[in-house]
C-alpha positions as CSV (number, residue, x, y, z in Angstrom):
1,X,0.0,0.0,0.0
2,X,1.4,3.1,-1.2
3,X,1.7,6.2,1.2
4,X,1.0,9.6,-0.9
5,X,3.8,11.9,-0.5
6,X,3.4,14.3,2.4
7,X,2.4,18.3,1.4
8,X,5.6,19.2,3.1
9,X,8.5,16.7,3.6
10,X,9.8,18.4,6.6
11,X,6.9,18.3,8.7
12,X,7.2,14.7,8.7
13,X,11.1,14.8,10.4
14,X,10.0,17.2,13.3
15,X,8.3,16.2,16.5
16,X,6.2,19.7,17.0
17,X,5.9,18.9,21.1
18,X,9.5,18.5,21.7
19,X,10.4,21.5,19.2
20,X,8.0,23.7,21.1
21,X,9.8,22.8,24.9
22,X,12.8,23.4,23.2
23,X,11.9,26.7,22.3
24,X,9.3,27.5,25.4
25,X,11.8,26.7,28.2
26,X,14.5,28.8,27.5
27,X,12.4,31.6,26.8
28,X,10.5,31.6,30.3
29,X,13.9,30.5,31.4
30,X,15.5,34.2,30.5
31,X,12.1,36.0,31.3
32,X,13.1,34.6,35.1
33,X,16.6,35.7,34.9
34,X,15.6,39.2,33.4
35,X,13.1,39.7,36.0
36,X,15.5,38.7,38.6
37,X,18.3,41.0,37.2
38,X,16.0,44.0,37.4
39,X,15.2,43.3,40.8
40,X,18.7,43.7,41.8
41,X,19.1,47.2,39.5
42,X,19.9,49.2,42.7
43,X,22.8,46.9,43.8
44,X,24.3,47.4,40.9
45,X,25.1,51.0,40.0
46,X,28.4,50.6,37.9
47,X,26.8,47.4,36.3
48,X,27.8,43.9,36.4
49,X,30.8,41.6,34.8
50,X,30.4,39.0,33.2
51,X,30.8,35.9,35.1
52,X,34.1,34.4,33.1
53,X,36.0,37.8,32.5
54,X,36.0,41.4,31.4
55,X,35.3,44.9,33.0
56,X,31.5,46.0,34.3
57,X,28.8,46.3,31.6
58,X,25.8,48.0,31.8
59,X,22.9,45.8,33.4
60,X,20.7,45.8,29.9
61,X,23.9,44.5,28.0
62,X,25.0,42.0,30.7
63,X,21.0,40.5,30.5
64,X,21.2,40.4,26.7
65,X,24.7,38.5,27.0
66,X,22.7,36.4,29.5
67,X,19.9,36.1,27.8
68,X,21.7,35.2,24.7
69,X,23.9,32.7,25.4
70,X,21.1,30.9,27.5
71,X,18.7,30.7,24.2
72,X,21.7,29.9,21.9
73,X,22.0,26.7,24.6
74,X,18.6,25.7,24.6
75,X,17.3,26.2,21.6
76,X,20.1,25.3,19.6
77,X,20.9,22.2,20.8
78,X,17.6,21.4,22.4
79,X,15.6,22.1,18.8
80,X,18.0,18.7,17.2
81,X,16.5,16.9,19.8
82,X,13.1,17.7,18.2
83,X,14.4,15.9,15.0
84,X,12.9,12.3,14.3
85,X,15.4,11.7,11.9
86,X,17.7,11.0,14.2
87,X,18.2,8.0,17.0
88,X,15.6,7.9,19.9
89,X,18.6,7.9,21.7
90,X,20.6,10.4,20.4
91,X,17.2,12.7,20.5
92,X,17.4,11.7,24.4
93,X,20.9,13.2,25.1
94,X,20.1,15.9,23.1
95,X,17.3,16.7,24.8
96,X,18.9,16.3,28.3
97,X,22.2,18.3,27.5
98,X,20.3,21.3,26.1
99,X,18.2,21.1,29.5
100,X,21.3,21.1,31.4
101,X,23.2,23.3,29.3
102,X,20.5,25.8,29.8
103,X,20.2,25.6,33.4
104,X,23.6,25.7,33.8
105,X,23.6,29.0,32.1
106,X,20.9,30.9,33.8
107,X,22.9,29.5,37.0
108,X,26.2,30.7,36.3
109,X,24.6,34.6,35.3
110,X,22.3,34.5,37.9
111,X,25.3,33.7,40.6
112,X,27.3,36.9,39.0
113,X,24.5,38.9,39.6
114,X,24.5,37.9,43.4
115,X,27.7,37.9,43.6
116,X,28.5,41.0,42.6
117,X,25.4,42.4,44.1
118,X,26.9,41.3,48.0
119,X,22.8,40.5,48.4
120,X,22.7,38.5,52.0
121,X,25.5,40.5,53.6
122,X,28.5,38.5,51.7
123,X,31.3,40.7,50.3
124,X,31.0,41.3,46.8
125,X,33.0,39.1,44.1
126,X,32.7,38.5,40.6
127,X,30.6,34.7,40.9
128,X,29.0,33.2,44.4
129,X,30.3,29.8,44.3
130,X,27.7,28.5,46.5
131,X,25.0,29.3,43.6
132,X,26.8,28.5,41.1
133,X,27.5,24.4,42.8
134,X,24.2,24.2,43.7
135,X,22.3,25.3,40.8
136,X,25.1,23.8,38.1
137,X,24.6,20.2,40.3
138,X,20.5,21.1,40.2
139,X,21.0,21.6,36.4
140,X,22.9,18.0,35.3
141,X,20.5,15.9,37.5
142,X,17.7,17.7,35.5
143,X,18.7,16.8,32.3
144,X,19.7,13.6,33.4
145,X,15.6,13.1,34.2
146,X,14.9,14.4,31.1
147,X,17.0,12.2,28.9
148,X,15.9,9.1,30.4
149,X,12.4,10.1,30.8
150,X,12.0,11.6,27.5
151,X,10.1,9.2,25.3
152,X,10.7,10.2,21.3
153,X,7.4,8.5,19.9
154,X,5.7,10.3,17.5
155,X,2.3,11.8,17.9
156,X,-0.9,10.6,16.3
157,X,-3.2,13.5,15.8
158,X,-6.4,14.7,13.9
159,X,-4.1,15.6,11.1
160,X,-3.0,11.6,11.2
161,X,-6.4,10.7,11.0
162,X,-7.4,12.7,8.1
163,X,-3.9,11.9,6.6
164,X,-5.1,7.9,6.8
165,X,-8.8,8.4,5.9
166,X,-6.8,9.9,2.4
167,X,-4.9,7.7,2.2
168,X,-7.6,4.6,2.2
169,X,-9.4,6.8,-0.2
170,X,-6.5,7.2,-2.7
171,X,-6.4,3.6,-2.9
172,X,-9.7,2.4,-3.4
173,X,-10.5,5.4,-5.8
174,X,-7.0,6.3,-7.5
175,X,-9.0,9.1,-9.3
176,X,-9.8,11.6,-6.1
177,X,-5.5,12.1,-6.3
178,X,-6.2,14.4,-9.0
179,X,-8.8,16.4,-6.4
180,X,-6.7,19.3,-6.0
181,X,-6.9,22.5,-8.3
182,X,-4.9,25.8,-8.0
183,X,-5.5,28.7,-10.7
184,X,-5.2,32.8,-10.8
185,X,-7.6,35.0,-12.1
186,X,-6.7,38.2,-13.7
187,X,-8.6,40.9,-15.6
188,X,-7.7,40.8,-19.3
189,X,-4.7,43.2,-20.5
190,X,-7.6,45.4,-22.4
191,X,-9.2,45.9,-19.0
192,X,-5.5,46.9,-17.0
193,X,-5.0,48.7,-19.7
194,X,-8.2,50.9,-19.7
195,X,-8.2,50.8,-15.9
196,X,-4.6,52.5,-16.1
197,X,-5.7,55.1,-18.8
198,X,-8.7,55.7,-16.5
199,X,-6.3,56.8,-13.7
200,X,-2.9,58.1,-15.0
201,X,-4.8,60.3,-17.5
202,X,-7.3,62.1,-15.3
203,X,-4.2,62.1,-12.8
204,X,-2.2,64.0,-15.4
205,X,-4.2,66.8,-15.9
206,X,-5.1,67.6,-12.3
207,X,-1.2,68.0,-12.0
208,X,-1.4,71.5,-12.5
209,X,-3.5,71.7,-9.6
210,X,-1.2,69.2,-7.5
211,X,1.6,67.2,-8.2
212,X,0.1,64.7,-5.7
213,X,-2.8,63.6,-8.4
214,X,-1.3,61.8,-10.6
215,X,0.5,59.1,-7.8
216,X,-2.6,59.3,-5.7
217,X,-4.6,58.0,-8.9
218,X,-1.9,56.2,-10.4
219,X,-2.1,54.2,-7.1
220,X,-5.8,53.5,-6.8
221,X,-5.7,52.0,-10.4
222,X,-3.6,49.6,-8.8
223,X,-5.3,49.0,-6.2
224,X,-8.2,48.8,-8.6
225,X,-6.4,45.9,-11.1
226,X,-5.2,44.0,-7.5
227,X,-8.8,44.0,-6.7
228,X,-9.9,41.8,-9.4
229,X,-6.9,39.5,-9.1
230,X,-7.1,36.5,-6.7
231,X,-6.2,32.6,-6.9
232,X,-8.2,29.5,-6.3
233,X,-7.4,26.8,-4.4
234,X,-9.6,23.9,-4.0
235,X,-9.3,20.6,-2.6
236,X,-10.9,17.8,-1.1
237,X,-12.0,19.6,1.8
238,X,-12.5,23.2,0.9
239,X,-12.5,25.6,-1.8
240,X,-10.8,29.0,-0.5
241,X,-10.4,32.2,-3.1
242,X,-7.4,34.2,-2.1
243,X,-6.9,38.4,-2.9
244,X,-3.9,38.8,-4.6
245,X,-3.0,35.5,-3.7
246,X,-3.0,36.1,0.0
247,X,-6.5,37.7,1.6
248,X,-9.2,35.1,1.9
249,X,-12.3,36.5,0.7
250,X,-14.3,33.4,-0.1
251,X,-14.1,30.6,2.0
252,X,-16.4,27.5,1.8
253,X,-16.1,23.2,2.6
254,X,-16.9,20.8,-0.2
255,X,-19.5,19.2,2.1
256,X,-21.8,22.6,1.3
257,X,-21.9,22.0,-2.3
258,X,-24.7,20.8,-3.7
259,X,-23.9,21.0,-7.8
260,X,-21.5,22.9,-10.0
261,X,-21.7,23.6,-13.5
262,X,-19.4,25.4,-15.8
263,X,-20.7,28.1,-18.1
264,X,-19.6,30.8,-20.1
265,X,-21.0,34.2,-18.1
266,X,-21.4,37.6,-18.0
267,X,-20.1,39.3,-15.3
268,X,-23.0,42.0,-15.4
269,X,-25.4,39.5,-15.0
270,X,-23.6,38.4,-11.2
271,X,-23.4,41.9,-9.8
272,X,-20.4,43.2,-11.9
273,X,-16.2,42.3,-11.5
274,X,-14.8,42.1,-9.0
275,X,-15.9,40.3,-5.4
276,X,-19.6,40.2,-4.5
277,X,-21.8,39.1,-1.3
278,X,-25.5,39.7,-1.6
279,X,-28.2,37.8,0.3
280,X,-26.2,34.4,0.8
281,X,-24.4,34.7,-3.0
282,X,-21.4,35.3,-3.9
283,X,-19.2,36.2,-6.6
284,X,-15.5,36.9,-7.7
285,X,-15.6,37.9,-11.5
286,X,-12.6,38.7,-13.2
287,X,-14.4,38.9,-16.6
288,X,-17.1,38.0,-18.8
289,X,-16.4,34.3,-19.8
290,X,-15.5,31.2,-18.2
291,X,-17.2,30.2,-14.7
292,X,-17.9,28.0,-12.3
293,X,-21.7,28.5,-10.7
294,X,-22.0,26.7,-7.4
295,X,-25.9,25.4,-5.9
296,X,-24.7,25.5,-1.8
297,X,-26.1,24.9,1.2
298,X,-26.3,28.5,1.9
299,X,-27.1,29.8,-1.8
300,X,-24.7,30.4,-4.8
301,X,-21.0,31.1,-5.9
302,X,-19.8,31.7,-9.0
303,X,-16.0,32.2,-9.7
304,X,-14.3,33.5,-12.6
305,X,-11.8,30.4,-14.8
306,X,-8.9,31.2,-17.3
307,X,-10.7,28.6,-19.5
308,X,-13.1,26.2,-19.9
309,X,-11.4,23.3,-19.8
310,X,-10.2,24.8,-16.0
311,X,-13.9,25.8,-15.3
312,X,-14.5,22.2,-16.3
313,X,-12.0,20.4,-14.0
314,X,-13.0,22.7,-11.1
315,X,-16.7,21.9,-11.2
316,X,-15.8,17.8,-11.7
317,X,-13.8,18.3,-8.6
318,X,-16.3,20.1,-6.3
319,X,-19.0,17.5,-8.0
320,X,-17.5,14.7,-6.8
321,X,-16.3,16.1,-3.6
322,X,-19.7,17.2,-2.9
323,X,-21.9,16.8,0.2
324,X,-18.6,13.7,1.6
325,X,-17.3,13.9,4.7
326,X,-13.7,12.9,5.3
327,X,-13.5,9.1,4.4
328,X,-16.8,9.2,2.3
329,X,-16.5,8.4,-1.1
């Protein structure tokens, strides 16, 4: 039994729980050590050194040094850990060292802080020794739990679930592989054209009234020609029309088609170009001419095509699609 090819190869090599830890811990990690560093501003006047060598910095750039170094620790040996590619047991020691490693950071900045700080009536020096063996020995026994506790199983999740109902689909109806359609819609160049005329002329002549006319309509017919372009995506689940590509503007599940039916339109006779929602329909018209024209649960869509043949393939796709739950076929 064949497995389809994952959308995106990588997702499949990262365990999203562990990543997220990886990245979570050190962050709250350096919150604490911030918030502790502020707290002990006014024992600090001339600023604090760092706890290895060098003169006094200011307390902002000692924290980001601290903070730094402590994320660099756990993220970036913590997020390999997160990789499934590698050995469960390798992923364990990763895990565990970047725990450690970032413990054992915070600890060593935190016990300069003190340190130099002489908080508790101890004479000042550069790193308290008794915070930095306590929390350093705190820090290796904790990744030590973590590394042997750690269990690098994948996750099954809703996505798995859908990802299988597909996957039994695919191989008892080989055809519904071909259920995924992505075109752009674009006025025709006559139409940019006249739209651009329609704004860089007028635009022109008001010039001699202000120089700021002819970008300020220059820049709506833009915004104009953007607002009548917009991609389709459709798959087995939804069909989602996109502004430019990125704005969702029409947004609707397979299950809520009743029918579709490709025609050759007029755009007048839908409201106009452009995007339309009136009393449960809607329409994105690019042009007069190919179309797809929805029946839904909750009244009609019709959407602009480059073709025919598209506007055919689209409304095969939605027909078949139509009114199935995930794992119906």
């Amino acid at each position: 039994m064949d497995v389809p090819a994952a959308e995106d190869s990588n997702e499949r090599h990262i365990d999203a729980r562990a990543l997220r830890f990886a990245i979570i811990f050190p962050v709250l990690l350096s919150l604490g050590l911030v918030g502790g560093g502020l707290l002990l501003a006014r024992s600090l006047p001339q600023g604090a050194e760092l706890p290895l060598c060098g003169g006094p910095l200011p307390l902002p750039a000692f924290l980001t040094v601290a903070v730094a170094a402590t994320l660099l620790l756990g993220i970036g040996v913590g997020a390999f850990g997160a990789w499934t590619a590698l050995a469960r047991n390798l992923r364990r020691a990763l895990l565990g060292t970047a725990m450690a490693l970032q413990l054992g950071s915070v600890t060593v900045f935190a016990a300069a802080l003190l340190g130099q700080s002489g908080e508790g009536g101890a004479a000042a020096q550069r790193v308290d020794g008794y915070v930095v063996l306590m929390g350093c020995g705190l820090a290796a026994a904790m990744g030590l739990v973590l590394a042997l506790t750690f269990k690098p199983d994948e996750q099954w999740s809703g996505a798995d679930d859908e990802a299988l109902a597909e996957m039994l689909e695919l191989e008892e109806d080989p055809t519904v592989a071909n259920d995924r359609l992505v075109y752009a819609i674009h006025p025709r160049s006559s139409v940019v054209i006249m739209i651009l005329l329609a704004g860089i002329l007028p635009g022109a002549v008001l010039t001699v009234v202000s120089a700021w006319f002819l970008p300020a309509f220059a820049a709506a017919a833009v915004l104009a020609i953007g607002a009548l372009c917009a991609t389709v995506h459709v798959d087995r689940r939804r069909l989602a029309v996109k502004l430019a590509g990125l704005l969702p503007v029409i947004v609707m599940a397979c299950t809520d088609v009743e029918a579709a039916v490709s025609l050759d339109v007029k755009a007048g006779d839908y409201g106009g170009w452009g995007l339309r929602k009136h009393s449960g329909s809607e329409s994105f018209l690019a042009f007069s001419g190919a179309a797809v024209v929805l029946r839904c649960v909750v009244g009609r869509v019709v959407l602009s095509a480059p073709n025919l043949d598209t506007a055919d393939d689209l409304a095969a796709i939605l027909n078949r699609r139509a009114g199935k739950r995930p794992g119906q076929h």
